[in-house]
C-alpha positions as CSV (number, residue, x, y, z in Angstrom):
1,X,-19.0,69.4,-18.5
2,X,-22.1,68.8,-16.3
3,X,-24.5,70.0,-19.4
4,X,-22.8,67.1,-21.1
5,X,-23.4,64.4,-18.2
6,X,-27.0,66.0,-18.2
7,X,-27.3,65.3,-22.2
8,X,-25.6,61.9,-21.5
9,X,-27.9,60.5,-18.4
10,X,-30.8,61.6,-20.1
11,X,-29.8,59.8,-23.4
12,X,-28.7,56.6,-21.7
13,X,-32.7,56.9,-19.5
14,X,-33.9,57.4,-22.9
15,X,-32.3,54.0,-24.3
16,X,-33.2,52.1,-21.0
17,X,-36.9,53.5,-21.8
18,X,-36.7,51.9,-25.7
19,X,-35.6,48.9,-24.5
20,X,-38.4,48.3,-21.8
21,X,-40.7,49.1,-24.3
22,X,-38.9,46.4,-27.0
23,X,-39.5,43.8,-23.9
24,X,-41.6,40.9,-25.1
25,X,-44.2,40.4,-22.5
26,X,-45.8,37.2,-23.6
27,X,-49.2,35.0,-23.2
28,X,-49.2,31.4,-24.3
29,X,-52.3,29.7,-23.8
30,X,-52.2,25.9,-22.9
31,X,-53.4,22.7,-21.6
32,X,-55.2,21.9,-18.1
33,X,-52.6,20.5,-15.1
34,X,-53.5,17.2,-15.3
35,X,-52.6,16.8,-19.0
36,X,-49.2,15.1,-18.8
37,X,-48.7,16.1,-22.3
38,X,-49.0,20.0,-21.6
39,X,-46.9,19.8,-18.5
40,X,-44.3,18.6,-21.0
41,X,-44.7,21.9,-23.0
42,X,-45.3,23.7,-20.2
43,X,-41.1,22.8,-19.3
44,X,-39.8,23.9,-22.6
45,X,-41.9,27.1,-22.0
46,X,-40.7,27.7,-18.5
47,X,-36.8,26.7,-19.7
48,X,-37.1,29.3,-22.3
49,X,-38.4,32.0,-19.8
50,X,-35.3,33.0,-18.0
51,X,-33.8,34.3,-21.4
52,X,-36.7,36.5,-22.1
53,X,-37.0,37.7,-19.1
54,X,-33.4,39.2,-18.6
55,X,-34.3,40.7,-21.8
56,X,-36.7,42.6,-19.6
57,X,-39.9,40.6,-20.7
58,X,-42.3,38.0,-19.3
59,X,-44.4,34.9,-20.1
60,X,-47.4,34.1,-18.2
61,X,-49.0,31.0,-19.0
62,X,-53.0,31.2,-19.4
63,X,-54.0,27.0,-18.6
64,X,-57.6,25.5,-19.3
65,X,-58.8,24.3,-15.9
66,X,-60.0,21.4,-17.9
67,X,-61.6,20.3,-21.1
68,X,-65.2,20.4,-20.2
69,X,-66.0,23.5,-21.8
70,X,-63.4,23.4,-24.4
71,X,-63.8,26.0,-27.2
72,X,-65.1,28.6,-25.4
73,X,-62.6,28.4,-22.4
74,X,-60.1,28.6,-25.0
75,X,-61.7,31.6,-26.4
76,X,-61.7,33.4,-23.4
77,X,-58.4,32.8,-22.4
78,X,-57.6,34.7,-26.0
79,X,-59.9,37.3,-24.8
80,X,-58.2,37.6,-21.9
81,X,-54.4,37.5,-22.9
82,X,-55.8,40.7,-25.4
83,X,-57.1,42.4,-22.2
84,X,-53.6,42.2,-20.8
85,X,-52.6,44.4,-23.5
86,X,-49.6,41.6,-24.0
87,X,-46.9,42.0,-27.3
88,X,-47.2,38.3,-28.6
89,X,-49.4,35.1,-28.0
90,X,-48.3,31.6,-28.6
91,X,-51.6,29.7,-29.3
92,X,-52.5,25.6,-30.2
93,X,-55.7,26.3,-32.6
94,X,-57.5,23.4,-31.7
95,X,-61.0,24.6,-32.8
96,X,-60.6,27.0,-35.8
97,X,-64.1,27.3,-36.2
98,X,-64.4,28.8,-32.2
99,X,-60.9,30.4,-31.9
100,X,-60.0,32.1,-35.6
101,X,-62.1,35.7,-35.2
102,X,-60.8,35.8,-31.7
103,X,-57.0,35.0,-33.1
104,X,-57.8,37.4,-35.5
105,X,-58.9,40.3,-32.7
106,X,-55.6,39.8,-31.3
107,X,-53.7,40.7,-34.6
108,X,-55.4,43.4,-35.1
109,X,-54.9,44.7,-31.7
110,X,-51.2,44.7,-32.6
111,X,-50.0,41.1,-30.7
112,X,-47.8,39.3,-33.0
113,X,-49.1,35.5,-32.7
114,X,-47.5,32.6,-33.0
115,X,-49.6,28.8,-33.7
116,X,-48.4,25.9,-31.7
117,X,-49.2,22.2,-31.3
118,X,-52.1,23.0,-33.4
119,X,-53.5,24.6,-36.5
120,X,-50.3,23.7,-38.8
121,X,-48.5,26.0,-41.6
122,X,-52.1,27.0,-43.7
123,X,-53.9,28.3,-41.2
124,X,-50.8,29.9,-39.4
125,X,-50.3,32.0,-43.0
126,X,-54.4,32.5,-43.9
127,X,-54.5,34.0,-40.1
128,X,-51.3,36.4,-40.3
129,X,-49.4,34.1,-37.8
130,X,-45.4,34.5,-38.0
131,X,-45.3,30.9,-37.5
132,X,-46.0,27.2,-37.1
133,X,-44.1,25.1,-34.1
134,X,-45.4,21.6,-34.2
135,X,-46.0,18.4,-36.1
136,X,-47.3,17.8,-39.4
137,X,-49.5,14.7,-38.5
138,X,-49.7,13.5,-42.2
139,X,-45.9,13.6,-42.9
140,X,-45.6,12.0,-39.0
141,X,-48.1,9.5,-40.4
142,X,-46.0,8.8,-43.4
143,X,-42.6,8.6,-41.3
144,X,-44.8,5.9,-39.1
145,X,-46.0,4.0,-42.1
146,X,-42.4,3.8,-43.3
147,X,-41.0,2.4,-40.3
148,X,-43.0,-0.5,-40.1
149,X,-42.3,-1.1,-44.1
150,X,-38.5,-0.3,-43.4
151,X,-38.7,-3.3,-40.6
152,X,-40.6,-5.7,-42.4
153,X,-44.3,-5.4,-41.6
154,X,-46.4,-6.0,-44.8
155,X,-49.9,-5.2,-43.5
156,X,-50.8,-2.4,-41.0
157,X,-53.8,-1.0,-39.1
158,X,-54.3,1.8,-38.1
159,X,-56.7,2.3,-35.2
160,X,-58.8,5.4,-34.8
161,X,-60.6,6.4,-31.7
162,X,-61.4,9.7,-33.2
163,X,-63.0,9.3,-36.2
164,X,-63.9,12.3,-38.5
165,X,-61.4,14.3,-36.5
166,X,-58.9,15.8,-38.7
167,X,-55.4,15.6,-37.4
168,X,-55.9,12.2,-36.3
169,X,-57.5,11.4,-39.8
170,X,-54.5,12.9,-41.2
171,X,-52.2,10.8,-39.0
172,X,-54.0,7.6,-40.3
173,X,-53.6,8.7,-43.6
174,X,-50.2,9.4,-43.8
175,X,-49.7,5.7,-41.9
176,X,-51.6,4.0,-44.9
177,X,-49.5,6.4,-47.3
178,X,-46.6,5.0,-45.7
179,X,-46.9,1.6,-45.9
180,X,-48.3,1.4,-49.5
181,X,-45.4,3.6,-50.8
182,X,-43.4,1.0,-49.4
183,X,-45.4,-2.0,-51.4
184,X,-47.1,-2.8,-48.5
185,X,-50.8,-2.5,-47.2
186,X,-52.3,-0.4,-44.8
187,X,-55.8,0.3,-43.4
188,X,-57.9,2.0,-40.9
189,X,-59.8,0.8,-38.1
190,X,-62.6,3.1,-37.1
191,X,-64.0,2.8,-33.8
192,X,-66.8,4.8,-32.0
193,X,-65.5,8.2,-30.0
194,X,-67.0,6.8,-27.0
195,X,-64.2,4.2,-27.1
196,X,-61.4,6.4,-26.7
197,X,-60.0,6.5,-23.4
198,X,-62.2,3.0,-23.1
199,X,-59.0,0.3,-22.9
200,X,-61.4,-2.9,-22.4
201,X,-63.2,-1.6,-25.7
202,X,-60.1,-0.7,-27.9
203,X,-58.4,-3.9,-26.8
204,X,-61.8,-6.1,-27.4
205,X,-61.6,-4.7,-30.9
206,X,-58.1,-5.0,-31.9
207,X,-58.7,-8.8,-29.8
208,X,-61.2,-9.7,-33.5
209,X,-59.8,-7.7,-36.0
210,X,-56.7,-9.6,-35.3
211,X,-58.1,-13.1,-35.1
212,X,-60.3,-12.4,-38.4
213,X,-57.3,-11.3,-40.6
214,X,-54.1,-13.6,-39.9
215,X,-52.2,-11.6,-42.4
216,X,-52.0,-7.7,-40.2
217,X,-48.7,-7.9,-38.8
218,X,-48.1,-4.0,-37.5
219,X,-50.9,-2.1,-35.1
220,X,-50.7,1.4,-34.7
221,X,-52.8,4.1,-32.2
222,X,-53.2,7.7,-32.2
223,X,-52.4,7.9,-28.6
224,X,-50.3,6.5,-26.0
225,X,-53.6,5.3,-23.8
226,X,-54.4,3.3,-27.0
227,X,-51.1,1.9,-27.4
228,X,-51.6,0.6,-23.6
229,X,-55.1,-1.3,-24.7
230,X,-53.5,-2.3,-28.3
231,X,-50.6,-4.7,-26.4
232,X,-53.8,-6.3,-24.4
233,X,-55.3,-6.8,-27.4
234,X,-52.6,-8.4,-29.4
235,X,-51.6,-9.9,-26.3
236,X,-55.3,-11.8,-25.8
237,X,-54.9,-12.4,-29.7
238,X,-51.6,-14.5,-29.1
239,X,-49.9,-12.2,-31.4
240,X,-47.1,-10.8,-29.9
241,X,-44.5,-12.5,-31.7
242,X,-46.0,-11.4,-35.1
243,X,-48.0,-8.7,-34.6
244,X,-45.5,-5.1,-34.1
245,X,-46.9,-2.4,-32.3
246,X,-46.2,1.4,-32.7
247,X,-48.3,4.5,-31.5
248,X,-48.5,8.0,-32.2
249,X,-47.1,10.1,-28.6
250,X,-46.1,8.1,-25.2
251,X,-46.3,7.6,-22.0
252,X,-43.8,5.7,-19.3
253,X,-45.7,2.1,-20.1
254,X,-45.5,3.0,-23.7
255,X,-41.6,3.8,-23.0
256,X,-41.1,0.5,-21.2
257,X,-42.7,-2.0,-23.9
258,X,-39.7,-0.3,-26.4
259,X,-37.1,-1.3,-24.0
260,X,-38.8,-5.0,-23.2
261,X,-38.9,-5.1,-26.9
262,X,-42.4,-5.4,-26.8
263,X,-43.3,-2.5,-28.9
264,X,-41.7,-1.4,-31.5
265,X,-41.4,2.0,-31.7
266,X,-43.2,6.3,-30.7
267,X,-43.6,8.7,-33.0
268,X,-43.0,11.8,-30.6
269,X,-44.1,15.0,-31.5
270,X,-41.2,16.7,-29.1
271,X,-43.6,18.4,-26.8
272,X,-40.9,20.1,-25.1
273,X,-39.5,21.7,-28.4
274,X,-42.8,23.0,-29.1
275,X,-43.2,24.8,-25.8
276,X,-39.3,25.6,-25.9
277,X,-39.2,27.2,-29.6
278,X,-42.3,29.0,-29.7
279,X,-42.0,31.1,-27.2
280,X,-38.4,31.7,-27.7
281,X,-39.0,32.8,-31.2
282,X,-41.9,34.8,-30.4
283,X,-39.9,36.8,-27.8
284,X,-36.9,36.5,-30.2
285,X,-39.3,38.4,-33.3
286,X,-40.7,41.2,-30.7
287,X,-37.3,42.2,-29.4
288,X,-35.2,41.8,-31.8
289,X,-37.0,41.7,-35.1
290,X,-35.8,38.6,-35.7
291,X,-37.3,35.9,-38.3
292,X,-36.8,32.3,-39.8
293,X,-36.5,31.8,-43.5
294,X,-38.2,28.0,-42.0
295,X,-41.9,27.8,-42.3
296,X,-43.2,25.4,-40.5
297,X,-40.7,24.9,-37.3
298,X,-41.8,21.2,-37.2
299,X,-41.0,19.4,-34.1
300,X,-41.5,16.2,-35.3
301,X,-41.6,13.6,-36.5
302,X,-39.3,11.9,-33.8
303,X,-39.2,8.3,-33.9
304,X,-38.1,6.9,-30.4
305,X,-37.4,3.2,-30.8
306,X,-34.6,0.7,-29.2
307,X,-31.7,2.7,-30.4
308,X,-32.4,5.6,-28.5
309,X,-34.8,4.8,-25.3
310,X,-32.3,5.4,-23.0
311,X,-31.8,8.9,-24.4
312,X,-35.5,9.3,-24.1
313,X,-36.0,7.9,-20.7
314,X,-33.1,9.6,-19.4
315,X,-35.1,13.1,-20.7
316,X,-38.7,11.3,-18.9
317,X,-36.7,11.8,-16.0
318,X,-36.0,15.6,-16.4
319,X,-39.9,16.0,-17.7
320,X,-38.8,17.0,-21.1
321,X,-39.5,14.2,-23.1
C-alpha cells in the first residue's frame, strides 16, 4: 500500500511539474504611460491577466518610456523580453524595417509571437506569427467612407497629418473607397507632418479648403487631436450645419461632440479588445494548444455614433473604451 502512495505522490509531483512548465509566462511590449491610447490596451491586458495567471503563468508588460527614440527602444524591449527566456510575446510592429529580424530572433528562440495593433495579417504570416489582433485600417477606412455615404454626405475629405505613412494612407484610402463606391466623391487633404499635433495649423487648413469648395460636406481625421482642430475649423468656416465631421479613434471631447450632435460619428479600433484578446489567446495557444480557424482577429471597425454613446461613455468611465 505505501509503495502505491509512493508511485502515486510522485506521479501527481510529476503532473504538477508538466503543468508549471505548460504555464504561459508572457511579454507584451507597449506604449509609453502617457499615451491614453496604450493605457486603454494596457486594461484589456491587465483584465485578461488574472485568468493566465491561475493557470500558473504571467504577463509582464515591457512600456516605451516614450517615443523619442522610437525604433530602437522598441527593439530592445524585443531583446529584452528574449533575454527573459519568456514562452510568448504579444508585439504592435510599428517599424517593420527596425523590429522584423529582431521578431524573427525571438521565433527562433522558441517564443510563440503574436502581432497586435500593428503590422496586420501579411506580415503576421511572412514572420511566422500565430496571429493578427487589430484593425485593418483600409476596410476601417471603407466602413468610414460608407457611413458618411449611408447618411447623406456627397463629398468628403479626408485630412492627413501623416502623409506617406502607410496605415494612415491606407485609412484615407479606404475613406475615398468608401464614399465613391457609394456614388459619392472623396479626397485627401495632405498636410505637412509638422502639422500633426499642431490644432491652429490643421484647423487654419480645413478653415480654406472649406471656404474654396462649397460643395465638401463630410471632414474626416486620422486622429482624435485632429478631430478636436477639424470642429474649429469647420466651426470658423461657418459650416457646422452642412459640413459632418467623423474621425478615426477618440478621445472625451471627441465623445462629447457625438452626444451634442456636433460630430457625427468614431471609428474605434477597440483598443481594449486588442490588449484583452491578444494576450488571452497567446496564453490560451501556449497552454493549451489552442488555435482560431479566424485570421486576422480584427477589432474593428467599431463605429461609435448617437445610437450608442452612452454605451461608450459609460465604458470611458471604466477605462475600456
Amino acid at each position: 500500500m505505501k509503495r502505491v502512495l509512493r508511485v502515486f505522490a510522485a506521479t501527481a509531483a510529476a503532473i504538477v511539474l508538466s503543468s508549471s512548465a505548460m504555464a504561459a509566462s508572457i511579454a507584451v511590449v507597449g506604449g509609453s504611460n502617457d499615451d491614453a491610447f496604450w493605457n486603454i490596451i494596457k486594461k484589456g491586458l491587465d483584465d485578461a491577466t488574472p485568468g493566465i495567471v491561475a493557470n500558473g503563468g504571467s504577463v509582464n508588460y515591457l512600456r516605451l518610456v516614450n517615443y523619442d527614440n522610437f525604433a530602437p527602444d522598441v527593439v530592445q524591449l524585443i531583446r529584452t523580453a528574449i533575454s527573459m527566456d519568456v514562452d510568448g510575446l504579444v508585439i504592435p510592429d510599428w517599424v517593420s524595417e527596425a523590429e522584423d529580424p529582431a521578431i524573427r530572433d525571438a521565433i527562433a528562440a522558441g517564443i510563440k509571437v503574436l502581432l497586435m495593433n500593428a503590422g496586420g495579417a501579411d506580415k503576421a504570416r511572412e514572420l511566422g506569427a500565430i496571429n493578427y489582433v487589430g484593425s485593418d485600417e483600409y476596410v476601417a477606412g471603407v466602413a468610414g467612407g460608407e457611413y458618411f455615404a449611408a447618411h447623406g454626405q456627397k463629398n468628403v475629405l479626408c485630412i492627413n497629418t501623416l502623409p506617406g505613412t502607410a496605415n494612415i494612407e491606407a485609412r484615407c484610402k479606404g475613406v475615398i473607397d468608401g464614399i465613391t463606391g457609394k456614388g459619392g466623391k472623396g479626397a485627401q487633404l495632405p498636410l505637412p507632418s509638422t502639422s500633426f499635433g499642431d490644432a491652429t495649423a490643421v484647423a487654419e487648413a480645413i478653415k480654406a479648403t472649406l471656404l474654396q469648395d462649397a460643395t465638401i460636406d463630410g471632414v474626416i481625421t486620422i486622429s482624435a487631436g485632429d478631430a478636436d482642430a477639424a470642429a474649429i475649423g469647420i466651426g470658423q468656416a461657418d459650416k457646422v450645419a452642412t459640413t459632418m465631421l467623423g474621425t478615426f479613434d477618440m478621445n472625451q471631447a471627441g465623445l462629447d461632440r457625438i452626444k451634442a450632435r456636433t460630430q457625427l460619428f468614431a471609428i474605434d479600433q477597440q483598443p481594449y479588445l486588442q490588449g484583452f484578446l491578444a494576450t488571452t489567446l497567446l496564453a490560451s495557444a501556449i497552454d493549451f494548444g489552442t488555435d482560431l480557424p479566424t485570421f486576422p482577429v480584427l477589432t474593428g471597425p467599431g463605429i461609435v455614433d448617437a445610437s450608442n454613446i452612452e454605451a461608450t461613455l459609460s465604458g470611458v468611465t471604466k477605462g475600456a473604451r
